[in-house]
Backbone as JSON Lines, residues from 0, in Angstrom:
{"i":0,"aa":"X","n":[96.63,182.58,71.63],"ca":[96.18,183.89,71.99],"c":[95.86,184.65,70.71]}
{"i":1,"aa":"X","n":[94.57,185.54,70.24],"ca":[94.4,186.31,69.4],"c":[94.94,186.85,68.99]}
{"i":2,"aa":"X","n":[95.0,187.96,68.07],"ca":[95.83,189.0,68.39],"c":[95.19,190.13,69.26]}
{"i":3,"aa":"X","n":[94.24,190.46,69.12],"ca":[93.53,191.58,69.76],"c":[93.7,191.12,71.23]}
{"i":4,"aa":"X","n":[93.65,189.91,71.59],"ca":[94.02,189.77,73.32],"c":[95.72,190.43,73.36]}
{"i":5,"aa":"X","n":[96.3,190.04,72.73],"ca":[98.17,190.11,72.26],"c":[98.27,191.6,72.49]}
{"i":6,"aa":"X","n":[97.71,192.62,71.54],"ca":[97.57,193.77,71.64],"c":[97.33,194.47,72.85]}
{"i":7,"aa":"X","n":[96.22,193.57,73.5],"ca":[95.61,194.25,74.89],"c":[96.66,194.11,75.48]}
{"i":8,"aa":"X","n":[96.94,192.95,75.51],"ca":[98.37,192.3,76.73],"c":[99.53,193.26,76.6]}
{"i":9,"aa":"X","n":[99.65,193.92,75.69],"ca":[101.05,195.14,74.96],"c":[101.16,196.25,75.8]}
{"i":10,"aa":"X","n":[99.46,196.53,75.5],"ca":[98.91,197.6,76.05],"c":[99.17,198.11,77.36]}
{"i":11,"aa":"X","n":[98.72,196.91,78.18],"ca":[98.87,196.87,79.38],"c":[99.82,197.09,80.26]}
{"i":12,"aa":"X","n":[100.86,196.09,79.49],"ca":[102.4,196.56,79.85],"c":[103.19,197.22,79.65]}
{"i":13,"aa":"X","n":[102.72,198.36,78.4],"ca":[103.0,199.51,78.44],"c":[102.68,200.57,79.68]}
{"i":14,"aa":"X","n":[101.48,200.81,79.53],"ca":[100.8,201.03,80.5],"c":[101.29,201.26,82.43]}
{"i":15,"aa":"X","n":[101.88,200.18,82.66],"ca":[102.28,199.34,83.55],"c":[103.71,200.3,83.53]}
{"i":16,"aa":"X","n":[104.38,200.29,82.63],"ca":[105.55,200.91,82.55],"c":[105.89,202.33,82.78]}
{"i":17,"aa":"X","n":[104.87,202.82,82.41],"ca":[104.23,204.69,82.3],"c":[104.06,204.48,84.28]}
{"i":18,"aa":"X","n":[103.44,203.72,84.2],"ca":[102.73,203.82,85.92],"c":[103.88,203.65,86.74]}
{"i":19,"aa":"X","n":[104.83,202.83,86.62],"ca":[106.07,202.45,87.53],"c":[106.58,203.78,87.51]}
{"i":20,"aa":"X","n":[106.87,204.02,86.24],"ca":[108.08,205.19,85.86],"c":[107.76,206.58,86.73]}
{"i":21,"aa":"X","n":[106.47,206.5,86.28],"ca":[105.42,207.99,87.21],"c":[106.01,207.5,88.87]}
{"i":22,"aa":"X","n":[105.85,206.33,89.06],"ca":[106.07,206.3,90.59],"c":[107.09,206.67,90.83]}
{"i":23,"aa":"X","n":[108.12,205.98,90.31],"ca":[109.85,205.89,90.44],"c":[110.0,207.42,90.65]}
{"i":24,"aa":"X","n":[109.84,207.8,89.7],"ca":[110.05,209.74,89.8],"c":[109.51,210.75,91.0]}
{"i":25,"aa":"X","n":[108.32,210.39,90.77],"ca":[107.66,211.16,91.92],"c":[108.23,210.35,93.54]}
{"i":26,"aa":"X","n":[107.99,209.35,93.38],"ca":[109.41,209.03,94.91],"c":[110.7,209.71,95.35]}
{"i":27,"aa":"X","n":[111.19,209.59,93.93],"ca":[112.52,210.23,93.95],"c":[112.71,211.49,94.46]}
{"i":28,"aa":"X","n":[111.67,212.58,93.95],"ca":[111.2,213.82,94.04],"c":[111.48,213.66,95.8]}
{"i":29,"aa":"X","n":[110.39,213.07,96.02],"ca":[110.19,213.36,97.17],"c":[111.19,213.19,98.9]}
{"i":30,"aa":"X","n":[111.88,211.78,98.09],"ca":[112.8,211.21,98.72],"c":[113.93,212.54,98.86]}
{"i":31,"aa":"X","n":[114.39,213.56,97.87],"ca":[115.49,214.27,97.81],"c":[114.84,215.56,98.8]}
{"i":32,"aa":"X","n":[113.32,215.72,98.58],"ca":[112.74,216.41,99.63],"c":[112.72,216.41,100.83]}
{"i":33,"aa":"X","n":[112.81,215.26,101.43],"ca":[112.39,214.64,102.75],"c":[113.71,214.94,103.31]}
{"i":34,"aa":"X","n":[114.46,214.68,102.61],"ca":[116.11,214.39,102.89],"c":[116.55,215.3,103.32]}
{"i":35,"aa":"X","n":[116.39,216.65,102.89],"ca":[117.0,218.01,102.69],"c":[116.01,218.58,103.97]}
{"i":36,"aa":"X","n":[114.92,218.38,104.05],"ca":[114.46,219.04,105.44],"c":[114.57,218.05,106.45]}
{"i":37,"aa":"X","n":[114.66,216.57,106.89],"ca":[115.18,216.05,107.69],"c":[116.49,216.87,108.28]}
{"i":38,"aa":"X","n":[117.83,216.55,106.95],"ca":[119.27,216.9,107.04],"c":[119.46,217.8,107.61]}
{"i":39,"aa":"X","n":[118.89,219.23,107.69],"ca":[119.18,220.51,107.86],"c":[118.72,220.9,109.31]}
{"i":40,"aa":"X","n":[117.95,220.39,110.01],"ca":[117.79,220.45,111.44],"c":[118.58,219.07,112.14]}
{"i":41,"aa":"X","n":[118.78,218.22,111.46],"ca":[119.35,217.2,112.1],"c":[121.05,217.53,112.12]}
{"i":42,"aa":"X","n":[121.75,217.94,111.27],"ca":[123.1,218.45,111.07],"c":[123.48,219.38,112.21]}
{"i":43,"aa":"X","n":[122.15,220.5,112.56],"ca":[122.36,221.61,112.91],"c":[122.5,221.43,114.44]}
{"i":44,"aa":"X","n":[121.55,220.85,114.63],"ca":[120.75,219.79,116.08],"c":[122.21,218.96,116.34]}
{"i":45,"aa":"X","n":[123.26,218.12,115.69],"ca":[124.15,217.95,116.02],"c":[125.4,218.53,116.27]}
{"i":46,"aa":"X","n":[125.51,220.0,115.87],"ca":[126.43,220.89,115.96],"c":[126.29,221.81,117.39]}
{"i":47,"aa":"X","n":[125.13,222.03,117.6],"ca":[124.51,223.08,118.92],"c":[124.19,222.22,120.13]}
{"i":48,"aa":"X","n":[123.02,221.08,119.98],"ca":[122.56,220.6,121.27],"c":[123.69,219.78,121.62]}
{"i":49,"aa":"X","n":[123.93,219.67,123.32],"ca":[125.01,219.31,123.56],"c":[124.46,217.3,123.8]}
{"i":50,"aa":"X","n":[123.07,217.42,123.84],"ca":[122.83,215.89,123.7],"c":[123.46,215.41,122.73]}
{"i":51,"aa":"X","n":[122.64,215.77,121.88],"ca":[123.06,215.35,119.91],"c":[124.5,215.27,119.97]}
{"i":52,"aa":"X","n":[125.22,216.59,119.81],"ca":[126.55,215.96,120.03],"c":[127.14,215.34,120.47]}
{"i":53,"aa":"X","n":[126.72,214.83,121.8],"ca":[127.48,213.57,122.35],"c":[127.05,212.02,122.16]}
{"i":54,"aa":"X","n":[125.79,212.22,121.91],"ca":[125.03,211.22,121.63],"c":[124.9,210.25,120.06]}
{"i":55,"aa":"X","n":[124.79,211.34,118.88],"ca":[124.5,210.77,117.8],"c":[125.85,211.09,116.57]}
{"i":56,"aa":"X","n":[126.28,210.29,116.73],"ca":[127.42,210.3,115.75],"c":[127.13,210.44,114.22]}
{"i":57,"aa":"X","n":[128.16,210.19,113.23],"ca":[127.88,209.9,111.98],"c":[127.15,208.98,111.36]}
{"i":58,"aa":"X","n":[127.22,208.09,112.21],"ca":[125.99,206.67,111.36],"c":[124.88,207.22,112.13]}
{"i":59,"aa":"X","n":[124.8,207.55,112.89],"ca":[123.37,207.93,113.67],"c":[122.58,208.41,112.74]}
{"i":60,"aa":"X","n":[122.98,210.09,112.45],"ca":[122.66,211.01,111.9],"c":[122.25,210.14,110.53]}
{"i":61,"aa":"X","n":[123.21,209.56,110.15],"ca":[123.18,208.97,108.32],"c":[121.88,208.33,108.66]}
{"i":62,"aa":"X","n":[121.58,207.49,109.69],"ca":[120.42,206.48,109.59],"c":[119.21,207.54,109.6]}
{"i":63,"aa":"X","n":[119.26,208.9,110.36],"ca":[118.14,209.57,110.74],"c":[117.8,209.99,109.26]}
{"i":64,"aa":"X","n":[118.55,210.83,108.96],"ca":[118.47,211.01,107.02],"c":[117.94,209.96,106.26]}
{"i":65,"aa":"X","n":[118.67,209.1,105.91],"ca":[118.43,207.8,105.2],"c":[116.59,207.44,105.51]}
{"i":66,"aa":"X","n":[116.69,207.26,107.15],"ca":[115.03,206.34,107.29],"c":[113.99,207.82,106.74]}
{"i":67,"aa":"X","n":[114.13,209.08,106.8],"ca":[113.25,209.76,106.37],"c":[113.24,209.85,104.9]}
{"i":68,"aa":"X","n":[114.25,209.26,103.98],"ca":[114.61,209.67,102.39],"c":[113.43,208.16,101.77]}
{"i":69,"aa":"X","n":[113.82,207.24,102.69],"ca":[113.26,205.87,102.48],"c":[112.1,206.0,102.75]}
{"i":70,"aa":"X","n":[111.21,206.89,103.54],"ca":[110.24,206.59,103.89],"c":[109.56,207.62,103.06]}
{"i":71,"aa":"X","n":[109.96,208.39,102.61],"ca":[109.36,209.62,101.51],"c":[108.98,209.08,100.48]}
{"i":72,"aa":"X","n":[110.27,208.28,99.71],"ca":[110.16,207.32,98.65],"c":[109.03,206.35,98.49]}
{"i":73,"aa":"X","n":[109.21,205.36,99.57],"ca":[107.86,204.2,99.29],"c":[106.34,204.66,99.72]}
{"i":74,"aa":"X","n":[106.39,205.62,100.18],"ca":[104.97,206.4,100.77],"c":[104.28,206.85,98.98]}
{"i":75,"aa":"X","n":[105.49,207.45,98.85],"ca":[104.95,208.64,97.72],"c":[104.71,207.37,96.28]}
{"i":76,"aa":"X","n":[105.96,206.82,96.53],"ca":[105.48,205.53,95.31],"c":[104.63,205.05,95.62]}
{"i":77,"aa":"X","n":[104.01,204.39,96.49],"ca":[102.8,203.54,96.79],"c":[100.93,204.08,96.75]}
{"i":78,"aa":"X","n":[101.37,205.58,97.3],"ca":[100.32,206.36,96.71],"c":[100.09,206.39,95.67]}
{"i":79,"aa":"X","n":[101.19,207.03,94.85],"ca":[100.74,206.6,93.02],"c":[100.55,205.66,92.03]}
{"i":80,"aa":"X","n":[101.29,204.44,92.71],"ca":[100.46,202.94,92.1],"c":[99.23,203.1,92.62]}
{"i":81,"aa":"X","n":[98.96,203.04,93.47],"ca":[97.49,203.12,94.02],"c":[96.58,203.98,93.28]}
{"i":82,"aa":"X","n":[97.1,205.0,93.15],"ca":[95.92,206.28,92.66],"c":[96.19,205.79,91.32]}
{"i":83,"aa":"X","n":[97.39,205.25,90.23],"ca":[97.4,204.76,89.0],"c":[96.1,203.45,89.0]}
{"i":84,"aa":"X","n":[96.31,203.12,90.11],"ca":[95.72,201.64,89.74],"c":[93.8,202.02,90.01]}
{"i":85,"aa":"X","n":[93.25,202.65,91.04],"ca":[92.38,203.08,90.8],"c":[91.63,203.56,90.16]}
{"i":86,"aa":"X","n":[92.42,205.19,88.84],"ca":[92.25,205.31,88.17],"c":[92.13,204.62,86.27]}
{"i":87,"aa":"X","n":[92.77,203.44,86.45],"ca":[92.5,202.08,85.48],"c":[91.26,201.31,85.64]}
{"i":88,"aa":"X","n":[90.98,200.73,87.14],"ca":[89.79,200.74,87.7],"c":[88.29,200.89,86.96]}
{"i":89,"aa":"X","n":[88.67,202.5,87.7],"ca":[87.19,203.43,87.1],"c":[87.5,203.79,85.88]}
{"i":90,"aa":"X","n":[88.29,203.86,85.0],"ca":[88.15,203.7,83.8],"c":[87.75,202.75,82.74]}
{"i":91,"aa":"X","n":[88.06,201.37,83.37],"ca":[87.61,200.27,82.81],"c":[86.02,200.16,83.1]}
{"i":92,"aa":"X","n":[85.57,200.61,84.28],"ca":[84.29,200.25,84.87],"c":[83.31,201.43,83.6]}
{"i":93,"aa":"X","n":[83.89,202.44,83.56],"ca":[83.13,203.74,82.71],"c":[82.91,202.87,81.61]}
{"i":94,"aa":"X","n":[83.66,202.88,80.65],"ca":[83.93,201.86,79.46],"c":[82.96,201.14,79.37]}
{"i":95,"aa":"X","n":[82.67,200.26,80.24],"ca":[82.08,198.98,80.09],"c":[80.3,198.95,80.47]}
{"i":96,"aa":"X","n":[80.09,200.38,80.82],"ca":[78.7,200.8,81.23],"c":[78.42,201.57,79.96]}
């Protein structure tokens, strides 16, 4: 391998690293978002409606939280690999015209 390919290859996986990290975070963000407005009608919804209360216990509730924290997370990460990876894309394509 060259070096200038070696370099590129560095590059890239730098690159690559910036892009994960951007995801990881902005998931996270969002995941603690999702969570907190799920939680707060779902807690409340189990204290007042007399369904909920009889119906959805502690793991219930945990799963109702949990699947909206999880689903905030890989939505919001997957958008931004995507929009990272697009934007590499059309940048490479600009470049090369």
């Amino acid at each position: 391998m060259s070096q200038l390919s070696a370099q590129f290859a560095c590059v890239v996986d730098i690159q690559w690293h910036v892009d994960n990290a951007e995801a990881v975070l902005l998931g996270g963000k969002n995941a603690a978002i999702a969570g907190t407005v799920v939680a707060v009608p779902t807690l409340v919804a189990c204290r007042v409606l007399p369904w909920a209360k009889h119906n959805l216990n502690y793991t219930a509730q945990a799963l109702i939280i949990s699947a909206a924290c999880i689903a905030g997370f890989f939505i919001t990460a997957d958008k931004t690999i995507l929009r990272n990876a697009r934007q590499n894309t059309i940048g490479r394509i600009d470049k090369s015209t």
